[in-house]
N, C-alpha and C positions, 0 to 999 in steps of 0.2 A: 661388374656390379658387386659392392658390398653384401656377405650374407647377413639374415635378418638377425640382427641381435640378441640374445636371448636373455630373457624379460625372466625373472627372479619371481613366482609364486609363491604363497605361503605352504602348499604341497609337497612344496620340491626339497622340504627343510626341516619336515617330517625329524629327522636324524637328529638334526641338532640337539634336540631336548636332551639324548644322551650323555652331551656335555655335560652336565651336571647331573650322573645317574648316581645311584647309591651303589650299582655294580659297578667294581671294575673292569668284567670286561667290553662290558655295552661302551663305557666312559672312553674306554681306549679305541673300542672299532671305530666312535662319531669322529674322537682326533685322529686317528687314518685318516676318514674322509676328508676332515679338513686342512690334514697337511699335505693330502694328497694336492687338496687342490688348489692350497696355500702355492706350493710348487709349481705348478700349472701356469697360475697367473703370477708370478716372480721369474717363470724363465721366460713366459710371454712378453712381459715389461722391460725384463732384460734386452731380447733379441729389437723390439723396439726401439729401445735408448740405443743400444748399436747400428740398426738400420739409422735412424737420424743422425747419428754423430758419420756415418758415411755419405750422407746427404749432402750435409758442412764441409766433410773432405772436395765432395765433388763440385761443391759449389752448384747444388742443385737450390735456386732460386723459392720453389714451391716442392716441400717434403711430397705433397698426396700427390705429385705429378709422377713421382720413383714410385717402381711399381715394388718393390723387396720394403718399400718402407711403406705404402699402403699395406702389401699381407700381412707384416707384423703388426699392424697399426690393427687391422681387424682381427689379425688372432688375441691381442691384447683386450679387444671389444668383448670379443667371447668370453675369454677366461676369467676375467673380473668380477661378472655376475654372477657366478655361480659359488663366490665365499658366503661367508655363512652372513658377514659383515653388508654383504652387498643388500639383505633382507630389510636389513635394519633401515640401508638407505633407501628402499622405497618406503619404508615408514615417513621419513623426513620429506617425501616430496608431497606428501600430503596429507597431515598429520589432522589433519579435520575434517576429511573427505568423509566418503560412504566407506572405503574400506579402511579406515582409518580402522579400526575394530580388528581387523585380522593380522593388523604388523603388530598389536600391542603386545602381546605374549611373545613375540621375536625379540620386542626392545626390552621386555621383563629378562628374558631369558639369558641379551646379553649382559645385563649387571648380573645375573646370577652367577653366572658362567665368571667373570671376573671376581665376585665377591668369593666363590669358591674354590676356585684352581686362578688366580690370579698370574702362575707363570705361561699356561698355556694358552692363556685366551691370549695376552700383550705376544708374544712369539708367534703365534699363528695368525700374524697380522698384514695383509700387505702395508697399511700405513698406521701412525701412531695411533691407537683405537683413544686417544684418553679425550678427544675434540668431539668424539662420537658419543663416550660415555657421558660427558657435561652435557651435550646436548639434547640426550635422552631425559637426564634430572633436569634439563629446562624446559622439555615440554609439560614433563608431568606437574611441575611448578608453576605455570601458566593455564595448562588446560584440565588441571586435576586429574584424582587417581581414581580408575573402576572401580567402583567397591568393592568387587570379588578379587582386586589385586589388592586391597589397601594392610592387609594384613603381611601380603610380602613383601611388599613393599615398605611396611613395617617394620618387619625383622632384618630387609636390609640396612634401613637406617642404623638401629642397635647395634649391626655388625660392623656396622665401619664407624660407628661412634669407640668398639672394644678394641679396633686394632689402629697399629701406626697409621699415620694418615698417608693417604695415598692421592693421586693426583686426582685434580676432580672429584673426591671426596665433600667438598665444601657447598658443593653444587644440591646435597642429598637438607641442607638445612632448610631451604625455601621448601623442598617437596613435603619437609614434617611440617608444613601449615595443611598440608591438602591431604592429609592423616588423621589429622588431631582430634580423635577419639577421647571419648572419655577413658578408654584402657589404654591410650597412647600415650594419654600425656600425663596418669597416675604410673605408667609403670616409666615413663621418663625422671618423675620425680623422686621415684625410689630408685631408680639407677645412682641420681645425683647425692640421695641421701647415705649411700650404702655402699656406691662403688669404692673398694681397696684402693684404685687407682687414682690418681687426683688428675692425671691428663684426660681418662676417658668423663671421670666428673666434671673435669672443667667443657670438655666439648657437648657433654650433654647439657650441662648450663645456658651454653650459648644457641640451642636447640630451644631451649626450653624459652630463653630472652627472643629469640625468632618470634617464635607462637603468639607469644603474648605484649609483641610490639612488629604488628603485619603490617605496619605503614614504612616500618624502616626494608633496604634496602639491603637485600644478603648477595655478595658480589666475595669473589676468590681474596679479597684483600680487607673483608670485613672481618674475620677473624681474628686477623692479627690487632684489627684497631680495636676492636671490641676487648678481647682478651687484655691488652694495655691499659686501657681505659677502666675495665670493672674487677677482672680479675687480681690486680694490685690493689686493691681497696680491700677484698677478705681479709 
């Protein structure tokens, strides 16, 4: 018999917040825990992909029937849940339920965690985290931002409006409609008035064109057409 899998609570993640501590040593013991256990589930996954690729050797018709590729298969079950990553996806599995409220600050926490140590979050990943982070800026884009998040949510935007763009970046322009404060969208305008930089002023333009035309449609490839379109006309 399979053992019973272990189910990802928001208790159990306590830790995480450290990832983005203003200590460094707090900042460093949570990436312990999480390369520790980064490790965990990368040599489980491993020993997996090997058990099955001996299966194919053996010409075993049904994998779960080899008993060396079910253990691996259930030690892989284990060790998965317990990344920090894994929190986030029971956010996703029910993103408007009753506890839809207690993954929210796990799914804040992973943009945070990327917006500020950007090497360690993408490194202590078992898969590419950047399908996870758009799909975080699509929920909050769809089902709006708590109000007691909306201001970090806020200064997330700003920070990745200041820096080179990063993947899934383009996903945070829908979310500045479900922000759009009256100090959102006066300190967007004075970004655009004022920033030195003409790349971070041109992306808050198109932040600012979001806002104030919510009928159109902000997809990873509207920027490029928007930017051709209006930004050659200045």
């Amino acid at each position: 018999m399979a053992p019973e899998m272990f189910q990802p609570e928001p208790e159990d993640f306590e830790w995480a917040f450290d990832l983005i501590s203003d200590d460094p040593a707090a900042r460093k013991a949570a990436e312990a825990i999480q390369r520790e256990q980064f490790w965990e589930a990368q040599q489980a996954l491993d020993r997996l992909y090997e058990a099955w690729d001996r299966t194919i050797q053996n010409s075993v018709r049904v994998p779960s029937d080899d008993l060396a590729y079910q253990q691996a298969q259930d030690a892989a079950c284990q060790a998965a849940p317990r990344l920090f990553s894994r929190i986030v996806g029971r956010f996703f599995e029910d993103p408007i339920g009753p506890d839809a409220e207690e993954f929210i600050p796990y799914a804040v926490l992973f943009l945070q965690w990327e917006n500020q140590h950007p090497d360690s979050w993408y490194n202590l990943q078992i898969r590419t985290p950047w399908a996870t982070k758009e799909g975080v800026l699509q929920y909050f884009s769809l089902y709006g931002v708590p109000e007691n998040l909306r201001e970090t949510i806020g200064d997330l935007i700003f920070d990745a409006l200041a820096r080179p763009y990063r993947c899934g970046d383009w996903a945070y322009t829908s979310v500045a409609r479900q922000v759009d404060t009256r100090e959102f969208y006066d300190r967007l305008v004075n970004l655009i008035e004022t920033s030195p930089c003409p790349d971070e002023a041109a992306k808050a333009r198109f932040v600012r064109w979001a806002i104030d035309d919510r009928f159109s449609a902000v997809t990873s490839k509207t920027w490029t057409k928007w930017h051709a379109r209006y930004e050659r006309c200045r």
